[in-house]
N, C-alpha and C positions, 0 to 999 in steps of 0.2 A: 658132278652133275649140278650140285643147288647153286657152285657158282657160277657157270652156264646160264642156268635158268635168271641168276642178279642181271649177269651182263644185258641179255637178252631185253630184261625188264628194262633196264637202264638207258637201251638203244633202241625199244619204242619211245620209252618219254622224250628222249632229244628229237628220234622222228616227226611223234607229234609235232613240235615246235620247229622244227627248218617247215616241215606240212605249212601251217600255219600262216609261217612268214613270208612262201613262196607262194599261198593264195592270199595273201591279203587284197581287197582293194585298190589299194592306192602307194603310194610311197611312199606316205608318213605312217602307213599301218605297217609296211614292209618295215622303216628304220625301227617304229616298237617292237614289232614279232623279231628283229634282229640283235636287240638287244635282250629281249627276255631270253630267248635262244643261248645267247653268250652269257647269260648268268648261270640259266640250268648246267651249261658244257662245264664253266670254271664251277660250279655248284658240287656238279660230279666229279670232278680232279681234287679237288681238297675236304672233301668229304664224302660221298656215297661210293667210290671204288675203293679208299682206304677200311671202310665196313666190307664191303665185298672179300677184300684181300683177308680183313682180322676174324672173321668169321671163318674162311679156307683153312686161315693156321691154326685155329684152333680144332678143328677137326684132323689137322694134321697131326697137333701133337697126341690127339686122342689116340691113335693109330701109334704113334711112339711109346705111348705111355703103356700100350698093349704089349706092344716088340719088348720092352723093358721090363715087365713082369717075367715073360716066356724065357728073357736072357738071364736075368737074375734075379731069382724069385724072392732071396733072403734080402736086399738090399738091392730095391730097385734105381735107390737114387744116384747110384752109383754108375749104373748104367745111363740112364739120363743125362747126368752131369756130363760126359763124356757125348753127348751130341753134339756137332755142331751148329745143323741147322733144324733144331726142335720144332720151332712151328715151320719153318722155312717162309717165313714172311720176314723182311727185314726189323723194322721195328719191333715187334714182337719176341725177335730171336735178339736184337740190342737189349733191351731191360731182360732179357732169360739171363742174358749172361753178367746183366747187371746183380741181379737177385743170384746166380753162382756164387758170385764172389762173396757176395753179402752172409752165404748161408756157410759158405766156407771160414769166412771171419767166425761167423756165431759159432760153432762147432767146435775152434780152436781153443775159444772162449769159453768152449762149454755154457754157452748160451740154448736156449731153446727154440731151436727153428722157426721161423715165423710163416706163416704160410705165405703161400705167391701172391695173392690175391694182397699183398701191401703193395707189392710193385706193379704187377695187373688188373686194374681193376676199372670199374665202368666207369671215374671221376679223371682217370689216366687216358684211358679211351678217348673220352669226349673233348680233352683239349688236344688230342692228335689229330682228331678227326675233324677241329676247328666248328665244332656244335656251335657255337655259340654265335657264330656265323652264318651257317648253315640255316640254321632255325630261322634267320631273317629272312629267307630265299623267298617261302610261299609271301608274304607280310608284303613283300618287295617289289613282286610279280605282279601282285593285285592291286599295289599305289602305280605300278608304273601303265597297267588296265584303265585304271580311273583318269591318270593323268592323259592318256591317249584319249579318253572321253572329252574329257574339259576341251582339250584342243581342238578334237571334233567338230564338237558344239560351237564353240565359241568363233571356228573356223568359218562354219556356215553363216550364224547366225550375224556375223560381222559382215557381212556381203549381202545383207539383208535390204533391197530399195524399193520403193513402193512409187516411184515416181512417173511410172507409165507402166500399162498393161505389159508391156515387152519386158520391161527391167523386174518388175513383180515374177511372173515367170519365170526367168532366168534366175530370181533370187530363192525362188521357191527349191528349184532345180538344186542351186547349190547349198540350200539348207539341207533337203535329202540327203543330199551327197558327203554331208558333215554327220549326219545323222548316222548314216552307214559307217562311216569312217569310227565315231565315237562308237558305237552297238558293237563292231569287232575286233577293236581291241580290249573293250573292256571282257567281253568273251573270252578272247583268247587271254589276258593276264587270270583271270577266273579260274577255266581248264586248266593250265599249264600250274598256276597254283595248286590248287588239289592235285593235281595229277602227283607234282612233283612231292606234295607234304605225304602224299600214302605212301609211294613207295620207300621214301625215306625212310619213315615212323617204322614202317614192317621191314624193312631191311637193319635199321637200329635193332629191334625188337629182336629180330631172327639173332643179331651179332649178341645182344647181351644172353641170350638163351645158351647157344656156343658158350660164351664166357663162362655163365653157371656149370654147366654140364663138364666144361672142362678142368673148371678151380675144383668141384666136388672131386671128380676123376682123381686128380692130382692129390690132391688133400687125403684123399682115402687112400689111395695106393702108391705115392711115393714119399709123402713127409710121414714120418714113423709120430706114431701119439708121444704125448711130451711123458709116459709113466717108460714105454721105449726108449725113449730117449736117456732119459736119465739111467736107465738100466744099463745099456749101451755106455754112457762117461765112465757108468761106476766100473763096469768090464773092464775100458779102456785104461781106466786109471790102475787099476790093482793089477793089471797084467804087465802096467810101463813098470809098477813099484816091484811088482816079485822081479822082473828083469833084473832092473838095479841091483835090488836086494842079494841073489848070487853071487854078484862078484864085493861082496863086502867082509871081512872077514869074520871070525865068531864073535858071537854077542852071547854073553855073558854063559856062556856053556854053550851054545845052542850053536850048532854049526849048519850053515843054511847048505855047505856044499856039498852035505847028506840027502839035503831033500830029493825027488823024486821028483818022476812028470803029476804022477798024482795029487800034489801037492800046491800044483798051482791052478787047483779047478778051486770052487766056490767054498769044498768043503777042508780044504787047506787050508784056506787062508789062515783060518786065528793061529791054526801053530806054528807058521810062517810069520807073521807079523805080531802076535802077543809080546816074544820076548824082544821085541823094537820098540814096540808100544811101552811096556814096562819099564824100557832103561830112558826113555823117552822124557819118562812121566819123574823119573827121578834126576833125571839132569837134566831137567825145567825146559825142556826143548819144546814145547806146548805152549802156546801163547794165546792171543786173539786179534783178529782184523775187525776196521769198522765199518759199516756200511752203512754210509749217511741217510737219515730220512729228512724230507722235504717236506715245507708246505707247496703242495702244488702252483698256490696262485701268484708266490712271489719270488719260487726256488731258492727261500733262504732253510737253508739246515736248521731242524729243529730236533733234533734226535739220532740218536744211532744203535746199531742192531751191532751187540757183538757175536762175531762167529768163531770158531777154535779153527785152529791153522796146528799143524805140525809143522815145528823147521826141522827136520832133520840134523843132524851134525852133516850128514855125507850126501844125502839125497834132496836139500834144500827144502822149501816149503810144500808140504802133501798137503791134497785137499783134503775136507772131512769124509767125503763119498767113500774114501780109499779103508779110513780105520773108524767110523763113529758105525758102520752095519756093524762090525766084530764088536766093539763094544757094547752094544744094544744088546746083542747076542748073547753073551755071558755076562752082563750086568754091571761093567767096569761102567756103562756111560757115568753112571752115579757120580762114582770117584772122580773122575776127569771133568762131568759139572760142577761139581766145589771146588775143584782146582780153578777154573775158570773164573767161578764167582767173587772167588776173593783175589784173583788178581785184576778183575772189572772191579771192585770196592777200592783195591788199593790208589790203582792208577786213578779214581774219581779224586781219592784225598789228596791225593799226590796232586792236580789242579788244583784244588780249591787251597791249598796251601799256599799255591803257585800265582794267588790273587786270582785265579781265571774264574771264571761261571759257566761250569761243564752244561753241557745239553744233557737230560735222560737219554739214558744207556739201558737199551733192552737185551737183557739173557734170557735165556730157550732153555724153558722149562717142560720135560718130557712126560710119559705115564709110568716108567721106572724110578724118575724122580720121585712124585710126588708117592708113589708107593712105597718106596726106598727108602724115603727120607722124610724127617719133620722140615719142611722148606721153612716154615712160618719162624720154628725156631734157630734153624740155619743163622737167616737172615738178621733176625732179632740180634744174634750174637753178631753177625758181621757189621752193620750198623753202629752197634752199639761200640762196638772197636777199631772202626775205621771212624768214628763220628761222623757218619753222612746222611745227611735230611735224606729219606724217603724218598721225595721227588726225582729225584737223579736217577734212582733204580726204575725200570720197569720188566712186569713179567711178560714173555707172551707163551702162555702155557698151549702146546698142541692142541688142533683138534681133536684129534683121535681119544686123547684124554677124555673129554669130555663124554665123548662115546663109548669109550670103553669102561672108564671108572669115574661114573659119573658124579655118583657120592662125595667118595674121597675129594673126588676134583675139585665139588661147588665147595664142599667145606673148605678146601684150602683158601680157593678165592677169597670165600667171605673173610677170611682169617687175614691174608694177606693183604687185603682191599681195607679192614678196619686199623692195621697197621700206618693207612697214609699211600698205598703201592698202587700204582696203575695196571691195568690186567688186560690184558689183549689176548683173543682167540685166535694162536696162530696157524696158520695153513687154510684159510678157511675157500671152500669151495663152491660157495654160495646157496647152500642146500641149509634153509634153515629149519627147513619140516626135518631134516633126520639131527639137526643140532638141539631142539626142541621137543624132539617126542617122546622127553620122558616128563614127569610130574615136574619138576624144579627145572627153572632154565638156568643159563649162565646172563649172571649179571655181571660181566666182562667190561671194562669201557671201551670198547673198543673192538672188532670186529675185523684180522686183516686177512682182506680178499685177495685171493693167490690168482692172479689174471694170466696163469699158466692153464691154470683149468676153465677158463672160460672166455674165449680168444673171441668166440662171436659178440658184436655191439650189441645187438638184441639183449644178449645173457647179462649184460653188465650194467647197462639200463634197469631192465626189470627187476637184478638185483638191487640196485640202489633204491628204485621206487620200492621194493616191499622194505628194505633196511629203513628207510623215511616214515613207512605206514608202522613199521614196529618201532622207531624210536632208536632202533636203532646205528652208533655211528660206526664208518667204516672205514679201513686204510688200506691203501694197495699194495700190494708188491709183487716185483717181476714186470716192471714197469719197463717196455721194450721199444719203446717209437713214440712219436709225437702223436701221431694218430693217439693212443690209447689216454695218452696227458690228458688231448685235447676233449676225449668222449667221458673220464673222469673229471676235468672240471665242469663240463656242459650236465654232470651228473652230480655236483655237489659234493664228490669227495675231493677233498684237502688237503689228503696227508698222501705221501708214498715214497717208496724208494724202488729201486731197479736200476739196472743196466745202463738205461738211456738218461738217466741223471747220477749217477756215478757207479762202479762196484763196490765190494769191499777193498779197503785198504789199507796198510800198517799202520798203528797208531802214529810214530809219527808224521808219520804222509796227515793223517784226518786232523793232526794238531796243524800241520802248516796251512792247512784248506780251513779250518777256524780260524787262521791268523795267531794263535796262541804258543807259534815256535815262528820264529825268522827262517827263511829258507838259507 
């Protein structure tokens, strides 16, 4: 019906103007009223029906996005993905299926979803719909008003004689007559302006409103939150690994072709994958990937986040998602963090031997860590035996730490921080009223904002502005599009890594991307 009602609107305003141009006056008011006419008509074809049409789809896919609940309620997007024509507007259903593929890439990736609204949105709209164009219509209408004025005027008043009562008269006559001619089109460019600038403005208006209501729609009920998401990898991944793991034969006593259906739900896991982890840990199959951090402004590497990887002997490289929950679990992370840490100190000596000048390498420091362990003197010892400056190591101890054992936590900081070590709060979510509300804050250098949790510009904005009023500085990560680059540099953060400026990588891959190994 509301697009009924667009057309209709659409097919007075050209009325008006054929109206118009069929009473003009004269001829020269007819050839104006026939060209504002032909502007409004081509006005309408490359922009005010393409809003008509994006408005429709969007209401269409609302109505899809209903049927796909009702059809699969646990995984709507499933249902979705499988339309063909989601808005049933052409355009619209082109970039739908552009963003398919895109979200398909991310998932395989174990990337985190990005919402539609990167591909759809009111900045995408406006160059479809030739806005920039369009906006000149009314502006257009009313120089080509005025200029039918001038002609008017200047028509009469040039036929103006005064050299006998007959020719005075007659000049009087055709100054009227120019007069008239000027007075209606400048009229009609005036009307036809406004006319045409409202419905526009309110048919735009109507289309962005559709837009909102539909990204919300979507956003809420078929991209699953990024805490699902992740849940969903971890499922995904430990379900592909117990597969595997079946047809493998005994590992060190433990025979997997014992296990049970029981055995491959959540609370199987550790006794399923412990004694793989264990021989894992003994036959050095545990290593790390790097994950380059950047300066934003000129994307040279200035650091890197080491992450743990499991190679498998049989099963090749596991992500963490698959065995760092079981370890958290029963307390092993510990042990598999100092394994980690001293071979991030080794490989550092191993450059600097090597004549190179490593970038800081940050390891992930946890709340079983630091309760676990003296880190301070950990590292004191690793340092001192790998001989390596301080600089090159950095921590980035969890959030949650901080929240949870806040004490322990600042004291290590301080401890670790008067050592020479950089200290970064990692996972941070930009919530500094619950990172702050105990008596002692974290004097961290550092602050790295997880732009997983805070996907709206608004959120990331405001976070920088209060991170600037506190003095505080920040780094990204989960850095996914140009878009977010581009809203973090315009926001004064510097630093970041993600997705969209590299993943993690084998160390030798990260030594050929430093130039510090020949391919």
């Amino acid at each position: 019906m509301k697009k009924w009602i667009s057309y209709a609107t659409l097919l007075v305003m050209t009325g008006v103007a054929v109206t118009l141009t069929v009473m003009a006056p004269d001829i020269l008011s007819r050839i104006f009223g026939g060209i504002m006419t032909g502007i409004i008509i081509l006005g309408s074809f490359l922009g005010v029906i393409p809003i008509i049409n994006y408005s429709a789809g969007f209401g269409h896919a609302n109505k899809n996005i209903r049927n796909a609940q009702k059809a699969q309620t646990s995984m709507p997007w499933l249902a979705v993905a499988k339309m063909d024509n989601f808005f049933n507007q052409k355009v619209l259903d082109r970039l739908f299926e552009q963003y398919k593929e895109k979200v398909e890439e991310e998932r395989k990736n174990n990337m985190i979803i990005e919402g539609i609204d990167e591909m759809i949105n009111e900045d995408e709209l406006s160059i479809r719909c030739w806005q920039g164009v369009i906006l000149q219509i009314p502006g257009t209408l009313t120089g080509l008003g005025l200029l039918g004025t001038f002609i008017g005027l200047i028509t009469g008043i040039s036929s103006v004689q005064i050299s006998s009562v007959d020719a005075t008269l007659a000049s009087i006559q055709t100054l009227f007559e120019g007069i008239r001619i000027a007075f209606y089109t400048s009229i009609s460019g005036v009307i036809l302006s406004v006319l045409f600038n409202i419905i526009y403005k309110i048919l735009w208006n109507i289309m962005i409103r559709d837009l909102g209501m539909f990204t919300a729609l979507f956003q809420r009920n078929i991209i699953p939150s990024v805490e699902e998401q992740e849940r969903y990898s971890q499922k995904k991944d430990m379900q592909k690994i117990q597969e595997r793991l079946k047809h493998l034969p005994h590992n060190e006593g433990y025979s997997l072709a014992n296990s049970n259906a029981a055995m491959l739900n959540s609370a199987g896991s550790e006794s399923v994958l412990m004694p793989q982890i264990l021989a894992g840990l003994k036959n050095n199959e545990f290593t790390f990937y790097l994950q380059p951090r950047f300066d934003l402004n000129t994307q040279r590497i200035i650091g890197a986040e080491a992450l743990v990887r499991w190679n498998h002997a049989k099963l090749g490289v596991i992500a963490p998602s698959v065995f760092v929950p079981i370890l958290e679990k029963n307390g092993y992370i510990a042990k598999l963090d100092q394994y980690i840490w001293r071979k991030v100190c080794a490989k550092i000596r191993e450059w600097i031997d090597e004549g190179v000048h490593p970038v800081p390498v940050a390891i992930n420091i946890s709340k079983t860590d630091i309760l676990a362990l003296d880190i301070s003197e950990v590292f004191s010892d690793l340092v001192d035996e790998y001989k390596i400056p301080p600089r090159y190591v950095e921590f980035d101890i969890a959030q949650n730490a901080y929240l949870e054992s806040r004490d322990v936590t600042l004291q290590f900081e301080k401890n670790i921080q008067q050592k020479g070590f950089r200290v970064v709060v990692d996972g941070f979510k930009g919530d500094f009223f619950g990172l702050h509300s105990g008596e002692a804050v974290p004097y961290a250098d550092a602050y790295k904002l997880d732009l997983r949790f805070c996907p709206e510009d608004t959120n990331i904005t405001a976070i920088a502005e209060q991170a600037r009023n506190m003095q505080v500085n920040l780094v990204a990560e989960g850095i996914e599009s140009m878009k977010q680059m581009s809203l973090l540099r315009k926001n004064g953060i510097t630093e970041g890594q993600g997705f969209y400026l590299s993943k993690s990588v084998p160390i030798d891959e990260f030594e050929k991307i430093m130039n510090w190994r020949e391919e």
